[in-house]
N, C-alpha and C positions, 0 to 999 in steps of 0.2 A: 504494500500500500504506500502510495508515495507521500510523502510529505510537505504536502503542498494546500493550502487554505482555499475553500469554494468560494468566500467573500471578498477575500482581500486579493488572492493571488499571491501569497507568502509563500516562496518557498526559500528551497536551502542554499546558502553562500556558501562561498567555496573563497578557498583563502592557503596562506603559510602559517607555519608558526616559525618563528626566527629565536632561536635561544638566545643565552650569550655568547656559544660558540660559532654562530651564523650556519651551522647546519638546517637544512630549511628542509621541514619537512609540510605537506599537504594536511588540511583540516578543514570540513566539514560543520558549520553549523547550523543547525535545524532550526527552524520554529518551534514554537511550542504549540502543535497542532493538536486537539483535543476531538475526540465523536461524542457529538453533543445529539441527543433525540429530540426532535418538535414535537408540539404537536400541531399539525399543518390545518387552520379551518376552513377555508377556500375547499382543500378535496375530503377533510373528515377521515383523514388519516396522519397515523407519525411519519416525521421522517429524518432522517438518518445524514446529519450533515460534518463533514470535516473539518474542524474551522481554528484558528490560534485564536489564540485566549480575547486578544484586541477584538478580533470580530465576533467572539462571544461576548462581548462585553456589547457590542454596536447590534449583536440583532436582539439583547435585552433589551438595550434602548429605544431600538425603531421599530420593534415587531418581528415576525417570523415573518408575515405576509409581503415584508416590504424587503427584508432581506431577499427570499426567493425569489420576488419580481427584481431585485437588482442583477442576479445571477443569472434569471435564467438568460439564457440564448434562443434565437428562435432555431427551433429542431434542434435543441439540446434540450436533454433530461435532467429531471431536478433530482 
């Protein structure tokens, strides 16, 4: 499952780590992506969204109804 947010579009940066010995090695860091369940009232079901914490915080705020309509795409699935 990747790690990548449905609302924001968060995913993961990719970067070095530089010691002090200037050995440079590769590093990954993720979001903090969480599977949060709705419950969706438009179709009178739950649903199942991936999202980092920032945009669990933003579809507390605006609703599930307005988050989904911000996602969705046309001929894309919610």
């Amino acid at each position: 499952m990747s790690r990548r947010c449905r609302l924001t579009g968060l995913e993961p940066g990719f970067g070095r780590s530089v010691p002090h010995s200037h050995r440079r090695t590769s590093r990954r860091s993720d979001p903090n992506a969480q599977t949060r369940r709705y419950w969706y009232p438009a179709q009178q079901r739950h649903i199942r969204l991936r999202l980092a914490t920032d945009a669990i915080r933003t579809v507390d705020r605006i609703g599930v109804d307005a988050a989904v309509a911000r996602n969705r795409v046309p001929g894309g699935r919610t």
